[in-house]
VOVEXFI-744576 format. One record per residue (C-alpha): residue number from 1; residue in one letter; chain; x, z, y. Coordinates in Angstrom, 1 decimal. Each point is the difference from the previous one (the first is absolute). Layout:
<recs>
+------+------+-------+--------+--------+--------+
| resi | resn | chain |      X |      Z |      Y |
+------+------+-------+--------+--------+--------+
|  NUM |    a |     A |      X |      Z |      Y |
...
+------+------+-------+--------+--------+--------+
</recs>
This chain:
<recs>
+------+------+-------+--------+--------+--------+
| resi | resn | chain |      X |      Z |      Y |
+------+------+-------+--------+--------+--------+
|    1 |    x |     A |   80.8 |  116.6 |   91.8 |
|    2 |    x |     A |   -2.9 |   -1.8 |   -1.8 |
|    3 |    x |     A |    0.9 |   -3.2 |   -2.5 |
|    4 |    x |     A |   -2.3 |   -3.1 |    1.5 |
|    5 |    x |     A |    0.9 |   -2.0 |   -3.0 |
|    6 |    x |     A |    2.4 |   -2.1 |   -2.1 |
|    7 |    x |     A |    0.5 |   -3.6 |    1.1 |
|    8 |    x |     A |    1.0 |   -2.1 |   -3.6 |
|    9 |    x |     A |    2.5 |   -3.5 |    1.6 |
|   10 |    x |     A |    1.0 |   -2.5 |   -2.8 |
|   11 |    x |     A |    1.0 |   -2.3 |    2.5 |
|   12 |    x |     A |    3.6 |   -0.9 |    0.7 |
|   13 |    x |     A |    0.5 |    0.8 |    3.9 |
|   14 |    x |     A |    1.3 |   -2.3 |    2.5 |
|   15 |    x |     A |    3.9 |   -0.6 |    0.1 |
|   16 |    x |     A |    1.5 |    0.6 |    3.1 |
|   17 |    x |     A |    2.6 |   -1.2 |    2.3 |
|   18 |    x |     A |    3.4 |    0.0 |   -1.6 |
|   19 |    x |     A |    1.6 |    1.8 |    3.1 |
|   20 |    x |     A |   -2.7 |    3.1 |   -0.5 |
|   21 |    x |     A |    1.1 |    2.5 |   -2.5 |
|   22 |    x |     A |   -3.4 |    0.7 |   -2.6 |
|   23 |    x |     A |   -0.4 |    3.4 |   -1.1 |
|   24 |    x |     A |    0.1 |    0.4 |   -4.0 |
|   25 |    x |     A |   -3.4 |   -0.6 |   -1.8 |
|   26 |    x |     A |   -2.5 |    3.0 |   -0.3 |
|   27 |    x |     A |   -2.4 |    0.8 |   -2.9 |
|   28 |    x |     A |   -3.3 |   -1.7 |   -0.5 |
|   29 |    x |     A |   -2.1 |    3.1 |    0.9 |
|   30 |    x |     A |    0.0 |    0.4 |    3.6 |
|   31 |    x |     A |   -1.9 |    3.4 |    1.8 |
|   32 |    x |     A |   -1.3 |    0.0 |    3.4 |
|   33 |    x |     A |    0.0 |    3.3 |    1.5 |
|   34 |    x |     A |   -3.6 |    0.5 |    2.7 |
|   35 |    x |     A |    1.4 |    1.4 |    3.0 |
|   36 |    x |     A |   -1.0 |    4.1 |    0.8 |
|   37 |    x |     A |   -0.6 |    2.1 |    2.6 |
|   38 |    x |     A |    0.4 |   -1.4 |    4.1 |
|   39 |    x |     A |    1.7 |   -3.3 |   -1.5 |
|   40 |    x |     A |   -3.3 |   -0.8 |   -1.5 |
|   41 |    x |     A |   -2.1 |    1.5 |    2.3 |
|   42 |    x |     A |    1.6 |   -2.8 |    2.4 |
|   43 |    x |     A |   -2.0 |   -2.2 |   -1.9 |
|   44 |    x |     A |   -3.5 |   -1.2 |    0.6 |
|   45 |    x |     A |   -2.5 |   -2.5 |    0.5 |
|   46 |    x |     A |    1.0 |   -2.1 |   -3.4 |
|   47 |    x |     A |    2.1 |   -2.1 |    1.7 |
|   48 |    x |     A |    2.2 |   -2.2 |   -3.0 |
|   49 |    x |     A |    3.6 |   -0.8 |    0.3 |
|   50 |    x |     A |    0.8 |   -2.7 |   -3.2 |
|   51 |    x |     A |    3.3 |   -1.0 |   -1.0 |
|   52 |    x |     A |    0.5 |   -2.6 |   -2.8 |
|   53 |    x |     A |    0.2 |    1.7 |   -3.2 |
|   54 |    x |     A |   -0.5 |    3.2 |    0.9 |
|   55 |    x |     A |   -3.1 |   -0.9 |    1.5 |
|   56 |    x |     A |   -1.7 |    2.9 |    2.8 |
|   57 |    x |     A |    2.4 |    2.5 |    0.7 |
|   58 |    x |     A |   -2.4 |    2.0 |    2.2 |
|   59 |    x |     A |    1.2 |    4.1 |   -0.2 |
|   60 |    x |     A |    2.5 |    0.0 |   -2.3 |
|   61 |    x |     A |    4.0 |    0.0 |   -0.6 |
|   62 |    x |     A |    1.6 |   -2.9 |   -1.1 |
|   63 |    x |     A |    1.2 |    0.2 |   -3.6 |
|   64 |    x |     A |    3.5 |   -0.5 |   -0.3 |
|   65 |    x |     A |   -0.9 |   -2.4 |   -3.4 |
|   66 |    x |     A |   -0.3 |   -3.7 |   -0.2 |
|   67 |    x |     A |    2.4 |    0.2 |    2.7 |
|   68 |    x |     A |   -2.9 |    0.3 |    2.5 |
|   69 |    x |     A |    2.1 |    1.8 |    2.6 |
|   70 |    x |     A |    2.6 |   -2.4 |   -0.5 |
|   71 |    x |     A |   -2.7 |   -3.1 |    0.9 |
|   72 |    x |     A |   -1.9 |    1.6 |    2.7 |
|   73 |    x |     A |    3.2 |    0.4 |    2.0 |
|   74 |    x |     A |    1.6 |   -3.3 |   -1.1 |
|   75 |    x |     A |   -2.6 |   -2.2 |   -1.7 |
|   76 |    x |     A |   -3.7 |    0.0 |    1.1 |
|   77 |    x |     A |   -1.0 |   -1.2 |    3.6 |
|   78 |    x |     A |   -2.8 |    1.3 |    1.8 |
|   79 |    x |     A |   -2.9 |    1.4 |   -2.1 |
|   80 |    x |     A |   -3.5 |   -0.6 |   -0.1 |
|   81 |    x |     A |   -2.2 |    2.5 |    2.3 |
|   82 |    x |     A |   -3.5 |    0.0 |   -0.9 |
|   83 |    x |     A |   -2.9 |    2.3 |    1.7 |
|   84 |    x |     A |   -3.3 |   -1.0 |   -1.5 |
|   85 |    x |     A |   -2.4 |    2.2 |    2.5 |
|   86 |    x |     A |    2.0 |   -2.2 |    2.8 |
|   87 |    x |     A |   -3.0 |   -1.0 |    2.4 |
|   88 |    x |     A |    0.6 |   -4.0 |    0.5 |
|   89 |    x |     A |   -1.4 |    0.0 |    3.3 |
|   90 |    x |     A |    3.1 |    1.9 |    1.1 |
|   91 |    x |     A |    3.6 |   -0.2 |    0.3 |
|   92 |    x |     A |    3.0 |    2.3 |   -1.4 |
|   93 |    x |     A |    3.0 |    0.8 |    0.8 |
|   94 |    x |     A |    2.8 |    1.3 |   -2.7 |
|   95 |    x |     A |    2.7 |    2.1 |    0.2 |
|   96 |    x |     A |    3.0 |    0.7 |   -2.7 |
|   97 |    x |     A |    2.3 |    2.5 |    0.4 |
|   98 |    x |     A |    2.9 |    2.5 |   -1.1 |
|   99 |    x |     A |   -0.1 |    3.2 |    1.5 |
|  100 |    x |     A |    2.9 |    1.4 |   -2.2 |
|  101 |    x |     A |    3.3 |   -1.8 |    1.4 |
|  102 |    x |     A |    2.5 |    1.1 |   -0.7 |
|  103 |    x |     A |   -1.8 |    2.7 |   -1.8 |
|  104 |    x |     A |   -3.0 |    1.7 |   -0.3 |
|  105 |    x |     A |    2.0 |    3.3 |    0.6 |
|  106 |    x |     A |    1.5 |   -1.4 |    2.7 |
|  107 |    x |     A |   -2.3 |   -3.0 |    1.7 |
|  108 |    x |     A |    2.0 |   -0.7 |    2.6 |
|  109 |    x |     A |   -0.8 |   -3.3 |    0.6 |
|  110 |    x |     A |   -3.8 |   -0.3 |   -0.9 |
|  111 |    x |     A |   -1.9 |   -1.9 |    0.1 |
|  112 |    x |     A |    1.7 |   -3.2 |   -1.6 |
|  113 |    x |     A |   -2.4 |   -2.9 |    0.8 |
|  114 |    x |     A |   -0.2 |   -2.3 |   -2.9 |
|  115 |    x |     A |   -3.1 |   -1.8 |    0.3 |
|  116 |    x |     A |   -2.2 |   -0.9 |    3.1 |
|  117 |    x |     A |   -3.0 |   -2.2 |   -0.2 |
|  118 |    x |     A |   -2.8 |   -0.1 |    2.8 |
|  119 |    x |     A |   -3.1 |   -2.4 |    0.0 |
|  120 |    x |     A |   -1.2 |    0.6 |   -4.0 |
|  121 |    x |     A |   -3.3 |   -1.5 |   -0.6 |
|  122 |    x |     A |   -1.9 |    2.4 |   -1.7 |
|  123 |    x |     A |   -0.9 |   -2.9 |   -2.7 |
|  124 |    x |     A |    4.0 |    0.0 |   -0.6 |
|  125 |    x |     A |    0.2 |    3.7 |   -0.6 |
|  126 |    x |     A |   -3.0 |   -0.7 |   -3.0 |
|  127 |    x |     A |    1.7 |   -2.5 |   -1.5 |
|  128 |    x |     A |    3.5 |    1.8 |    0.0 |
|  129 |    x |     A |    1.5 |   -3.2 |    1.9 |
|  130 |    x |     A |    1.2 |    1.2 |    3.1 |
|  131 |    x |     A |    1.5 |   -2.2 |    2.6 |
|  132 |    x |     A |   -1.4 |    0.9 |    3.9 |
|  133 |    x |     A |    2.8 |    0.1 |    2.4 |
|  134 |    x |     A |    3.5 |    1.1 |   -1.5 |
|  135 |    x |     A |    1.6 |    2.1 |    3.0 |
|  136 |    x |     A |    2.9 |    1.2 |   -2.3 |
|  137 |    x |     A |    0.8 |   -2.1 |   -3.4 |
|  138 |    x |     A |    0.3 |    2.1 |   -3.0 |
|  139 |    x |     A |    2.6 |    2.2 |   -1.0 |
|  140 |    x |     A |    0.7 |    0.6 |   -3.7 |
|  141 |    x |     A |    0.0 |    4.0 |    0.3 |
|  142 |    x |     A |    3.7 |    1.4 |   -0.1 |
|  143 |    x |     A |    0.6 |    3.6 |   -1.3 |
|  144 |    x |     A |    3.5 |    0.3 |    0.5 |
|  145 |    x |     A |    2.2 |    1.7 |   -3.1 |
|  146 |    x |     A |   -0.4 |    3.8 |   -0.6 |
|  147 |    x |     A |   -2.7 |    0.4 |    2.8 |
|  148 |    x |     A |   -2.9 |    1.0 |   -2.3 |
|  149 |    x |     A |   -3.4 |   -1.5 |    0.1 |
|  150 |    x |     A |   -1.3 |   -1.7 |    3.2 |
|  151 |    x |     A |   -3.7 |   -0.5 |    0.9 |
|  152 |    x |     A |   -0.9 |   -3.3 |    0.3 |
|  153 |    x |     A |   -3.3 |    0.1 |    1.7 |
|  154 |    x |     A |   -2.4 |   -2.7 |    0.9 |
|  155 |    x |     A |   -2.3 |    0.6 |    3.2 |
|  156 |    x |     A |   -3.6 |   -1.7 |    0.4 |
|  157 |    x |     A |   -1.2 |   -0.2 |    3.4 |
|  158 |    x |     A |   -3.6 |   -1.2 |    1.5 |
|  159 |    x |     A |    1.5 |   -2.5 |    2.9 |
|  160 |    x |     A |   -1.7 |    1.0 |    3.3 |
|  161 |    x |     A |   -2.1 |   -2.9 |    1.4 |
|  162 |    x |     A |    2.0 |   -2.6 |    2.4 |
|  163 |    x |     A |    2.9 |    2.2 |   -0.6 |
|  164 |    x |     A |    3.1 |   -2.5 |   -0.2 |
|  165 |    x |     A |    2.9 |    2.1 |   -2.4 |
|  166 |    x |     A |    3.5 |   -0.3 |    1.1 |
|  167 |    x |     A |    3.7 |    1.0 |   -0.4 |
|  168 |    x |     A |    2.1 |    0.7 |    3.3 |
|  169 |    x |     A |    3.6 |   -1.5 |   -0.1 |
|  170 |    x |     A |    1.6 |    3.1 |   -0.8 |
|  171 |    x |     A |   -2.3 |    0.4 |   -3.2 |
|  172 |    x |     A |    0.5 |   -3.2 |   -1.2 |
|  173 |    x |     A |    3.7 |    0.2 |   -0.4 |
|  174 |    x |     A |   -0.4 |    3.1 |   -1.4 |
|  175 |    x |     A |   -1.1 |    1.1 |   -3.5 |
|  176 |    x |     A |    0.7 |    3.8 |   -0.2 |
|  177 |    x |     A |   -1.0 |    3.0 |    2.5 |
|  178 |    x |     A |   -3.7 |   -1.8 |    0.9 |
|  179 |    x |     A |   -2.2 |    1.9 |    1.7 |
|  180 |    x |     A |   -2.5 |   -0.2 |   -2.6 |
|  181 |    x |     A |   -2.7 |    2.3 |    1.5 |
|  182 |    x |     A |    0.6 |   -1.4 |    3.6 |
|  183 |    x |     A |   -0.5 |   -2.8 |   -0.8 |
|  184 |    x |     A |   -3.3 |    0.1 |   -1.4 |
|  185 |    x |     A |   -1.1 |    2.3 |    2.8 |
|  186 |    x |     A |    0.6 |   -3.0 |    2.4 |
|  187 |    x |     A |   -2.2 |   -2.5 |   -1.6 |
|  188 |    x |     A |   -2.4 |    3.2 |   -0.9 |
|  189 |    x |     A |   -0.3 |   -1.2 |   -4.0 |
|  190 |    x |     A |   -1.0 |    3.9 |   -0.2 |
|  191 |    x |     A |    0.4 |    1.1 |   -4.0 |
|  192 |    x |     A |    0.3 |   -2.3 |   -3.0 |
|  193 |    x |     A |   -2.6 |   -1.5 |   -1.3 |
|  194 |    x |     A |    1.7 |    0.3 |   -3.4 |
|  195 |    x |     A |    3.4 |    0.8 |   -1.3 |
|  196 |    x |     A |    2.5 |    0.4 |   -2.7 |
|  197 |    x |     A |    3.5 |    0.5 |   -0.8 |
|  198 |    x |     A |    2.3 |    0.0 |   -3.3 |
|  199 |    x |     A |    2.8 |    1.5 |   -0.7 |
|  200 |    x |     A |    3.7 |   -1.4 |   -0.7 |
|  201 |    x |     A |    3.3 |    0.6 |   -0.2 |
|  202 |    x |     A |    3.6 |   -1.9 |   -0.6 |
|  203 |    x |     A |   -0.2 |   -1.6 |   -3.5 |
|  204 |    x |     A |    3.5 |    0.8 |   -0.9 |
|  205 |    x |     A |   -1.1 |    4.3 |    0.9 |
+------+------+-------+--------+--------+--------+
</recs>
């Protein structure tokens, strides 16, 4: 896999809550590996994911240094999703989602819905600060222990026109085994406009 770079932190990083168990502190030269192959073919359309620190995490795995595994699952909130060819005369509607629960061998319960958001101006999606209509508040993603890497991956769809985006009941009480695909046939979003995924496993794997 190809190197995209060294990231160089001085900083101290943020304490946590006494009840949550830090990991032990990593080198200063951290790596981020570009995903390969279909996982990167998956991506398209430049569509930015940025978490703090770490900043865009567009297309690649999560370094297990700085403890960035360790804050994406238990730290950061939601990130900032920026499009910049996002036509402001439209709306957008964003999807996140693990496909790879429990496993990616063994995906038993995809897709895990961890992030719904209908009604994005297109001027949000050029600045990076989304807000629209939350249908399903974010979910810090959750690889459990020994289950490899999952694919967190961020969908970017063109809203249709008049086209009012809803859970049923039985979706909203329910996180895991969503009918991804259905349900973006029945508002007929078509494909992405853009999308992206990264990466991540358990930090203590």
């Amino acid at each position: 896999m190809k190197l995209l770079g060294a990231v160089l932190l001085g900083a101290v990083l943020l304490s946590s809550p006494a009840q949550l168990s830090k990991p032990e502190e990593q080198p200063q030269v951290c790596y981020f590996d570009v995903l390969s192959g279909r996982d990167s073919r998956f991506c398209r359309g430049e569509l930015q994911v940025i978490y703090p620190d770490v900043g865009d995490v567009s297309c690649i795995y999560m370094p297990k240094c700085h403890q960035y595994r360790w804050r994406i699952i238990r730290d950061w909130m939601s990130p900032r999703v920026r499009f910049p060819q996002a036509d402001e005369s439209k709306k957008y509607v964003l999807v996140l989602a693990d496909p790879d629960t429990p496993s990616r061998e063994k995906p038993w319960n995809q897709y895990w819905r961890h992030w719904l958001v209908a009604d994005i101006p297109g001027a949000e999606l050029r600045s990076g600060d989304i807000k629209g209509r939350v249908l399903s508040d974010y979910i810090r993603p959750t690889p459990t222990p020994r289950s490899g890497y999952h694919r967190y991956q961020f969908r970017l769809y063109r809203q249709p026109a008049n086209a009012t985006i809803a859970l049923t009941r039985e979706e909203r009480i329910s996180f895991f085994r969503w009918p991804l695909m259905k349900f973006v046939k029945k508002y007929r979003m078509g494909s992405p406009v853009a999308a992206t995924q990264f990466l991540t496993k358990h930090y203590e794997d």
